[in-house]
C-alpha positions in Angstrom: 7.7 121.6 -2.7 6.0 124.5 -3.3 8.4 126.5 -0.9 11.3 125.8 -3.2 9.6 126.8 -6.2 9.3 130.1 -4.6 13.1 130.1 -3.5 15.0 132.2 -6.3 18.8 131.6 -6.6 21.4 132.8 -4.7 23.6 133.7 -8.4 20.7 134.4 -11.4 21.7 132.0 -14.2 23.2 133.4 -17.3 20.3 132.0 -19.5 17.2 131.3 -19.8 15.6 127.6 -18.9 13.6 126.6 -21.7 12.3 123.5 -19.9 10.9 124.5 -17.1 9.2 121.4 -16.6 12.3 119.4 -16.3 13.7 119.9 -12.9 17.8 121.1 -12.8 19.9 119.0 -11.7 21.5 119.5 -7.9 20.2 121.0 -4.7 18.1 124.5 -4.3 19.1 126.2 -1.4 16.5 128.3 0.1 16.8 132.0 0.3 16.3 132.7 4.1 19.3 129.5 4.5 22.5 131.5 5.3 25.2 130.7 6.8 24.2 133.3 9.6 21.2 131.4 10.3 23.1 127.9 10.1 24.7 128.9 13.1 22.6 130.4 14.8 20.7 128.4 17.3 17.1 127.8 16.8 14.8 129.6 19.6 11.8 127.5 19.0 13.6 124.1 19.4 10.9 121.3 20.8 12.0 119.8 23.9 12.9 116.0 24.3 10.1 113.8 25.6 10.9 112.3 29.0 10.5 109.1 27.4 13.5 109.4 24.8 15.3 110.9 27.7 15.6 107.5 29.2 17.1 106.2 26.5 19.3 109.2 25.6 20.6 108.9 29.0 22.4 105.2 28.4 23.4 106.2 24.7 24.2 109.6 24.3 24.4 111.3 27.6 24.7 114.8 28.6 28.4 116.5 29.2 29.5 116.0 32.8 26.5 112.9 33.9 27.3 109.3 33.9 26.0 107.0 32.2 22.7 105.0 33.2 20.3 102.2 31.8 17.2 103.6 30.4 15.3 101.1 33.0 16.6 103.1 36.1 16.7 106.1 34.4 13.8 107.7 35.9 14.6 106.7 39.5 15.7 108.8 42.6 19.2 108.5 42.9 19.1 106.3 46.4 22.4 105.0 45.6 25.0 107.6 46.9 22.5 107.4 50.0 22.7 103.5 50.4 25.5 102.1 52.8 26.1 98.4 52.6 27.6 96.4 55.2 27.1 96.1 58.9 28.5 98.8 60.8 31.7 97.4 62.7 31.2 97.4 66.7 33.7 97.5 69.0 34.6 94.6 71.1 36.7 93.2 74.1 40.4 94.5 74.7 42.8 91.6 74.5 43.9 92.8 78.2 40.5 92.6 79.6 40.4 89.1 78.0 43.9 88.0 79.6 43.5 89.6 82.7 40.0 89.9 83.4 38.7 92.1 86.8 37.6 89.8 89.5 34.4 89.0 90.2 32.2 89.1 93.1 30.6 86.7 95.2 27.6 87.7 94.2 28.2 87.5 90.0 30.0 84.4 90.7 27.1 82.8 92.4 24.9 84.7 89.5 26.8 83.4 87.0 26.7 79.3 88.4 23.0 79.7 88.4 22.3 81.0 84.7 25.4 78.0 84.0 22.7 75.2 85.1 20.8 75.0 82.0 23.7 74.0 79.7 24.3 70.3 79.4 28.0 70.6 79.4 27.9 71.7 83.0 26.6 68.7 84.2 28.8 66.3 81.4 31.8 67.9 81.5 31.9 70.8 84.4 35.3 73.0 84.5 38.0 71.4 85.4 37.2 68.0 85.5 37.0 65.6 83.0 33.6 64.0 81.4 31.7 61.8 83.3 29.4 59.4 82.2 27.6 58.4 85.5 24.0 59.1 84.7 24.2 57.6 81.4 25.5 54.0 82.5 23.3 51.0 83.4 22.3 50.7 87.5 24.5 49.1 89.7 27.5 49.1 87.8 30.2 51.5 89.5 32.9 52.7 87.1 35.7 52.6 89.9 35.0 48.6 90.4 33.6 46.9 87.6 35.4 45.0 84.9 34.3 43.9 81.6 36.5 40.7 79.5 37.5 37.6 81.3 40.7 37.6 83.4 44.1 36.1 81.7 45.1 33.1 83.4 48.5 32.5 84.0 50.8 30.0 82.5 54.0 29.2 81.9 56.4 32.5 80.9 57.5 32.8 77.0 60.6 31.6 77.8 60.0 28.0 79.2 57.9 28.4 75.6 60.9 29.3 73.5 63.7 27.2 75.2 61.3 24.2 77.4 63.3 22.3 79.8 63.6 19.2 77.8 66.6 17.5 75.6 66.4 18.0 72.1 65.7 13.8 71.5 62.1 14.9 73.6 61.5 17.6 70.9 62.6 15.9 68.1 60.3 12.8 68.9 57.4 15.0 69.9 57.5 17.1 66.4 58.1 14.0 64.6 54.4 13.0 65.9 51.9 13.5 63.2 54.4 15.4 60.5 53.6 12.7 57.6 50.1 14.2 57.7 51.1 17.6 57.8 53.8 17.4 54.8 50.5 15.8 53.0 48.3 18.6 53.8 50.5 21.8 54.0 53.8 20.4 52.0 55.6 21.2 54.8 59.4 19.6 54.1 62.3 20.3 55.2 65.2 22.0 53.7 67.1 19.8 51.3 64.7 17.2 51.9 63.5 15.0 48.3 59.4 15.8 48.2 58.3 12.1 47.7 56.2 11.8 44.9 55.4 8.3 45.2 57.6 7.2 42.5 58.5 3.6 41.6 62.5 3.6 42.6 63.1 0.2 41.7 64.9 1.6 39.0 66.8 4.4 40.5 67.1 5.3 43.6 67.0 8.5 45.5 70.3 9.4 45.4 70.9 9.5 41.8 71.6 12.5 39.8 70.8 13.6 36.4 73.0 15.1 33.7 76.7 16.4 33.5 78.9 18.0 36.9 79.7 21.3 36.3 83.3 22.3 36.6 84.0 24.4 39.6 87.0 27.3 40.5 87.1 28.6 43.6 89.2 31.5 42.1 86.4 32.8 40.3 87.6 32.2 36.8 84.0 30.9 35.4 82.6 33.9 35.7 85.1 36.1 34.2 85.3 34.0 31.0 81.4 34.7 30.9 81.4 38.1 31.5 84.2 38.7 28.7 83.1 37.3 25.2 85.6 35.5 23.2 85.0 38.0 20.3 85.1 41.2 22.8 88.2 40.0 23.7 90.0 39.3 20.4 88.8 42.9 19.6 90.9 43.9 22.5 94.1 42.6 21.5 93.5 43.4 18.0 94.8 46.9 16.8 92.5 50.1 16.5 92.0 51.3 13.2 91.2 54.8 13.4 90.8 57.2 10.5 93.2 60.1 9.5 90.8 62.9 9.4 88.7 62.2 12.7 92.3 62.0 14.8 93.1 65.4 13.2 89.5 66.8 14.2 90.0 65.3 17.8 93.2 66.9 18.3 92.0 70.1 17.1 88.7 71.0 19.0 89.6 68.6 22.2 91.7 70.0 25.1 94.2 67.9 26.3 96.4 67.7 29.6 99.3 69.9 30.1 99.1 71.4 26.7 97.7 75.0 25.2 94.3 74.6 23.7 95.8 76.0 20.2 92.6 75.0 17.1 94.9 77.0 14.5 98.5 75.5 15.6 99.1 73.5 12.2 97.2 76.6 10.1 98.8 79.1 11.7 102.0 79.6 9.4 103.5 82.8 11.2 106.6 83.7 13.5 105.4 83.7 17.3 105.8 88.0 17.4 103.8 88.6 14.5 100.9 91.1 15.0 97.6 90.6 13.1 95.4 93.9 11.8 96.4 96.9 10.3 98.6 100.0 12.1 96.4 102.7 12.6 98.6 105.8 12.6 97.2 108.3 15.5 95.7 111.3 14.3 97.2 114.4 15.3 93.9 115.9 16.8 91.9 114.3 19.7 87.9 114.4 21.1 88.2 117.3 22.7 89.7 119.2 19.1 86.3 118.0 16.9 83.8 118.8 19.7 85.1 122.3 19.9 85.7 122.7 16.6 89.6 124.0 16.9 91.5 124.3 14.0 94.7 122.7 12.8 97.1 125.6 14.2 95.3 125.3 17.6 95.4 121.6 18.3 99.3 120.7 17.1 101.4 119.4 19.5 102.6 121.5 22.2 105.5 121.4 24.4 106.9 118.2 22.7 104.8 115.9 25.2 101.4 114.0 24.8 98.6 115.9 26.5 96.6 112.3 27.4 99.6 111.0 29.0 100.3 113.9 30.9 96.9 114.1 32.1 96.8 110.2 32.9 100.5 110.6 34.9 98.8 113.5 36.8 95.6 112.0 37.6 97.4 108.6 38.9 99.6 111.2 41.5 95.7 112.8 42.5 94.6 109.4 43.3 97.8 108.1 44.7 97.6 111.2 47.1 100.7 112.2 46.3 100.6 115.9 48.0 104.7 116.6 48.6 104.9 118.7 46.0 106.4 121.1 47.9 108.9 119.1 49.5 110.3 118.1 46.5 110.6 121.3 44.9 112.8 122.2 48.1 114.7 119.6 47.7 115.6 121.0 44.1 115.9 124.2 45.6 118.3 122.9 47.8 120.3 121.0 45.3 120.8 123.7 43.0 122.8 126.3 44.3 123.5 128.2 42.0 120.0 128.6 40.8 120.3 127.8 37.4 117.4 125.5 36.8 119.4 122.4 35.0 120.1 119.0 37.3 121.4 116.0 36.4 119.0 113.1 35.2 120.6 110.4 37.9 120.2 113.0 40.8 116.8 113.9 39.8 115.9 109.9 39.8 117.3 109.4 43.1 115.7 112.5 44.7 112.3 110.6 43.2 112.6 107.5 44.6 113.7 109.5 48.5 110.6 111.0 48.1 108.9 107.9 46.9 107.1 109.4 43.9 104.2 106.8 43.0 105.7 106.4 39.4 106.8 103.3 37.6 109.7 103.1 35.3 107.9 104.2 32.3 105.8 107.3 33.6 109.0 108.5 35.6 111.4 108.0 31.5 108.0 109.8 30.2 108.7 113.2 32.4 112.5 113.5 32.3 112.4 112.7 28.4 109.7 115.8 28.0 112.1 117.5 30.5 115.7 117.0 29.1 117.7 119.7 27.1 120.9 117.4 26.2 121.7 114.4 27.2 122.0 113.6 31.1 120.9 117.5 31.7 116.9 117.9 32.3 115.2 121.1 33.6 113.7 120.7 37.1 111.9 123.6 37.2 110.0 122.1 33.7 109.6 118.3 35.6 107.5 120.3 38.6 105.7 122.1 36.4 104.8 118.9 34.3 103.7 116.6 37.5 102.1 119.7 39.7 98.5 118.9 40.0 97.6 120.9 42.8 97.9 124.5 41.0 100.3 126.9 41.6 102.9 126.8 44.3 105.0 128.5 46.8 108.8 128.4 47.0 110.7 127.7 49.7 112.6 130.7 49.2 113.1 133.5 46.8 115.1 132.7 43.7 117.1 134.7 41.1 116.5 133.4 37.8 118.1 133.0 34.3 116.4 135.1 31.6 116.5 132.3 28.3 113.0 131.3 28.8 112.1 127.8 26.9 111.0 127.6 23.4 107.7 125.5 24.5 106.6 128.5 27.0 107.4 126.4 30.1 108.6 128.4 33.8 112.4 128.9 32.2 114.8 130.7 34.5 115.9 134.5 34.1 118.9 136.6 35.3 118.1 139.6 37.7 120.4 142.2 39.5 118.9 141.4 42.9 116.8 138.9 44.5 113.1 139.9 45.0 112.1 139.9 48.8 108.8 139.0 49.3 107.9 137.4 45.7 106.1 134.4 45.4 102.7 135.1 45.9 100.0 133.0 43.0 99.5 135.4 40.1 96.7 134.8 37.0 98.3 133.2 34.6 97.6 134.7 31.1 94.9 132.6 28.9 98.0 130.6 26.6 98.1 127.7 24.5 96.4 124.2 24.9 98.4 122.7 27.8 101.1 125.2 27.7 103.0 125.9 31.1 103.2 129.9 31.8 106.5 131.3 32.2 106.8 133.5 35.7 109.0 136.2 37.2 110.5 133.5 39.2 111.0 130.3 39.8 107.4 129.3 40.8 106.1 126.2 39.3 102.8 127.0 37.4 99.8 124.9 36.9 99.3 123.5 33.0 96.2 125.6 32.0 93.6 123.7 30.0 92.1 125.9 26.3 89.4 128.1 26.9 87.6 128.0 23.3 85.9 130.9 21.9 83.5 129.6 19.9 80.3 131.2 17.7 76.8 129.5 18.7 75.6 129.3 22.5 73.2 126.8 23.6 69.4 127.7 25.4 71.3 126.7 28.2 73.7 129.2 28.2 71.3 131.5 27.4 69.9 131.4 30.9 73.2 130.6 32.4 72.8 126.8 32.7 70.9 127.2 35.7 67.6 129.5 36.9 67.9 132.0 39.3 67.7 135.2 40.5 70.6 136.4 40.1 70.5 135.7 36.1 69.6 139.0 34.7 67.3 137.6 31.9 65.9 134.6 33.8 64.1 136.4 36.8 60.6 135.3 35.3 61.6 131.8 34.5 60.1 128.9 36.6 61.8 125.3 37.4 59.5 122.6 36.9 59.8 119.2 38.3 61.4 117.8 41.3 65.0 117.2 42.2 66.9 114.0 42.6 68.4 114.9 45.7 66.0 116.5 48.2 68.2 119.1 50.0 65.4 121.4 50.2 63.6 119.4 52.5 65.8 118.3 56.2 65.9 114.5 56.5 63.7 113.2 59.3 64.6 111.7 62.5 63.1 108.5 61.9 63.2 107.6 58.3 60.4 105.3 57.2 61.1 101.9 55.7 59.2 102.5 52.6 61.1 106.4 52.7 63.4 106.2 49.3 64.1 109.9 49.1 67.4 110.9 48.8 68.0 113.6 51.3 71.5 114.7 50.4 72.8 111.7 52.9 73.9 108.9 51.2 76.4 107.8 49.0 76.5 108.6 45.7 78.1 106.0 43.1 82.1 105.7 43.5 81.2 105.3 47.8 79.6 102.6 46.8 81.7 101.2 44.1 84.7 101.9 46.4 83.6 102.5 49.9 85.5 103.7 52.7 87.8 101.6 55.0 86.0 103.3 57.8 82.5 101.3 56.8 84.3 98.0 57.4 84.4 99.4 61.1 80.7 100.4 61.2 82.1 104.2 60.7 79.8 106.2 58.2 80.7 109.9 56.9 78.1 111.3 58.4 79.8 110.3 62.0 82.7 112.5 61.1 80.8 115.3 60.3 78.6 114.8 63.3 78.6 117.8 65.9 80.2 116.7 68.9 81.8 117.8 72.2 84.7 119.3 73.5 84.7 116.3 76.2 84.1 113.8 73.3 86.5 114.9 70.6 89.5 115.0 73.0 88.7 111.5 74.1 88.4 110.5 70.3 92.1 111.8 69.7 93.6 110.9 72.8 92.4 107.3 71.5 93.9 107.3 68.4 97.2 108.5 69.7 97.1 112.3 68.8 98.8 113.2 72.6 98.8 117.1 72.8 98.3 119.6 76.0 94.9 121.1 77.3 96.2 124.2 76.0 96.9 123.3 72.2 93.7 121.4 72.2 91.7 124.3 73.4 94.0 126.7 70.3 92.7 124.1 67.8 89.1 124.2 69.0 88.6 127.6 69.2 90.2 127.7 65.6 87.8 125.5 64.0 84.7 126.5 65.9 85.4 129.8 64.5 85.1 128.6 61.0 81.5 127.1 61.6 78.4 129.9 61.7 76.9 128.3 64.9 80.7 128.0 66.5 80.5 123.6 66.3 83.1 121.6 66.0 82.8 117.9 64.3 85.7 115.1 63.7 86.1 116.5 60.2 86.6 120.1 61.0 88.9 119.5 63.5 91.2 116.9 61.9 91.4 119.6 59.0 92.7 122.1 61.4 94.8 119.9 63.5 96.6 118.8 59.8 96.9 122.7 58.6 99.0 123.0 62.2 101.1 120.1 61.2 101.8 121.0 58.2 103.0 124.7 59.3 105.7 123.2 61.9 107.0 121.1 59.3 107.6 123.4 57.1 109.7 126.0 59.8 111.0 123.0 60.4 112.8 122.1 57.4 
């Protein structure tokens, strides 16, 4: 107390305390209290008794020590010391067991001799059965005696079943004694009256009691009792059944040969009508609003459908439909004069020769985005339109017409002479969504898809999607976390069963939602890009019918072992050289 009467404020008060003896309200803070010294550690702090230490050490340990009861808290730690358990000794090899090493004469004699003091050597020895010689009584031998009394023989059970007497001498000796027996047992005979020692001078045995029942043989009795008279008059009588409950019947229960229909009778509309409302197509797709194009970009170009021509081209990918170039000689070939127009029925029928994998409606889709007046259709527009493979080579050079199409596509254009040696792919120029790009010649052109400019750039883009070296901003950038597919690692020979690491070497989701018709064969895509051979791979051709000389075999090798960095050839790289070949001759050909 008297230390803070010493203290003086921290601020001096503004006036003067006239009660002095009256203590002021709140809390005095001494003068050597600052916040300095609050901090500060204390030098001269006591240290903790050993004795609260034990208890410390179960409620409020130290940082980095476990916890401990306070009664073992004081003893040596013996416990990381302390193995339980029985250390595990090593015992007999099962081979040593099966096939044991022979023994000597003398361990065998050795081994008899320490054998002698076990009673199952004398009560049951190896190899023998138990004996129980020294425990039976004197003089009996096991080998002679019998115990029981012998069975004398008597007659057989059949002179006991069937005896050799007539049936008067069994009757008369089983009629011997019976009146005492049916009086002790009540043992009668079927059908025969148990005699009751009545007085019969009234009736006699043979009388009967009550009414004869009536009798068919036909079985009608029991019919008229299984059917009730009034079940039956219920039968025959009509069924009443109510309006409303027939209705609901017919309504919600399917019946034979007929349409389940629950709304036939509500259903007060012609058979073509069309329920909902027509939702008139917008003239902008996905692809417009996610990259944010404006109204003069995404308007219809070319006068066809964009989705459908990208669904008709994508159904030639998949139907591996890869003649382009066939068919655009043929068109060469039909039009002499080179002037890019062709009759609709000739173009149809030079479709189905080449056997185009289009149906009715796809193939009206093309020559309709194709015509220019009725019956007349621009070929040079219908390649363009169903060219999926990119940009193509003609057959030969072509002079075209110089009217190019309104719509952009390859139109044909006059010149004074025919350019030798044209042909080759050029860039196209960046153009409209979709729009064709119109050439020098007559060289079908791939549809270019819209490369959008647009404002904002992602953090992805910012380091170029993906972290590497060669990214000029991204040199100090790490990747964190593992990949999917392993292909930094090689697979191992022998892959573990619990091993579900994808190495790079299995299927991904379409092989297995529509796997190969190799697999049905036990054939994998790994075999055909399996190293092999030159012994093995011309054995594997020469089996599959491919018949060619040692000399065109050993071209075709060389070929696609130059094309490999360690000179190996596989089924793959082979077939792809062997089908580039083909493909050559046929075209000299035609």
């Amino acid at each position: 107390r008297s230390r803070y009467k010493m203290a003086s404020f921290t601020h001096p008060p503004k006036f003067r305390d006239r009660n002095p003896d009256i203590h002021a309200a709140g809390k005095v803070i001494p003068k050597e209290s600052s916040t300095k010294e609050c901090f500060s550690p204390l030098s001269d702090r006591p240290e903790t008794p050993e004795r609260v230490k034990q208890f410390r050490c179960m409620t409020r340990p130290e940082a980095g020590k476990q916890r401990v009861l306070y009664s073992f808290a004081s003893d040596p730690p013996t416990a990381k010391e302390i193995a339980h358990g029985i250390n595990t000794r090593t015992s007999l090899e099962a081979s040593a067991l099966v096939n044991p090493q022979p023994k000597s004469l003398f361990e065998h004699v050795s081994q008899e001799n320490s054998e002698q003091v076990y009673k199952s050597k004398t009560t049951a020895p190896l190899g023998h059965s138990n004996t129980q010689l020294k425990g039976l009584p004197p003089g009996i031998n096991p080998e002679t005696t019998r115990f029981g009394i012998s069975t004398i023989k008597d007659d057989s059970a059949g002179d006991m079943v069937s005896p050799q007497k007539t049936r008067q001498q069994v009757e008369a000796e089983d009629a011997v004694g019976k009146d005492l027996y049916k009086k002790s047992h009540n043992d009668y005979d079927v059908g025969e009256l148990v005699d009751r020692n009545y007085d019969w001078s009234k009736f006699t045995k043979s009388s009967l009691y009550g009414v004869p029942t009536p009798h068919d043989n036909s079985g009608g009795g029991v019919k008229n009792s299984m059917h009730w008279l009034h079940l039956a008059k219920d039968e025959k009588a009509a069924q009443l059944v109510s309006k409303r409950v027939d209705n609901f019947r017919r309504r919600t229960q399917p019946q034979l040969e007929k349409v389940h229909d629950p709304l036939a009778d509500t259903l007060n509309v012609p058979g073509d009508h069309t329920f909902g409302t027509m939702v008139q197509p917008d003239e902008y797709g996905a692809g417009d609003l996610i990259h944010l194009r404006g109204k003069s970009t995404y308007e219809q170009c070319g006068g066809f459908d964009a989705g459908l021509l990208s669904s008709i081209r994508n159904h030639l990918k998949k139907s591996k439909f890869y003649n382009i170039e066939g068919l655009l000689g043929a068109f060469l070939h039909i039009d002499k004069e080179r002037s890019g127009l062709m009759a609709e029925s000739t173009l149809r029928d030079i479709c189905f020769q080449y056997n185009i994998p289009l149906d009715t409606d796809m193939l009206g889709l093309l020559v309709k985005w194709s015509t220019v007046s009725e019956g007349t259709l621009q070929w040079i527009r219908f390649i363009d339109l169903i060219n999926w493979k990119g940009n193509l080579l003609p057959t030969s050079p072509v002079v075209v017409p110089a009217d190019a199409d309104s719509n952009g596509l390859s139109a044909p254009r006059p010149q004074d002479s025919v350019l030798e040696g044209e042909g080759q792919e050029k860039d196209p120029p960046a153009t409209s969504p979709l729009k064709p790009v119109a050439t020098d010649n007559m060289t079908p052109n791939k549809l270019e898809k819209m490369l959008d400019s647009t404002d904002y750039c992602t953090s992805s883009q910012t380091i170029q999607s993906v972290v590497d070296s060669s990214a000029p901003h991204s040199t100090n950038l790490h990747t964190y976390g593992v990949p999917t597919i392993r292909s930094d690692r090689p697979p191992p020979r022998i892959r573990r069963v619990g091993d579900s690491t994808n190495y790079g070497d299995e299927s991904d989701a379409y092989g297995l939602m529509y796997p190969s018709v190799y697999s049905n064969k036990g054939v994998h895509e790994a075999d055909f890009f399996e190293h092999r051979s030159e012994a093995t791979l011309k054995e594997l051709f020469k089996n599959i019918g491919v018949d060619m000389t040692d000399e065109v075999f050993l071209m075709l090798w060389q070929e696609a072992a130059s094309r490999h960095p360690d000179g190996k050839v596989s089924v793959e790289s082979f077939r792809a050289v062997l089908e580039e070949v083909q493909s050559q001759q046929q075209k000299q050909d035609s």
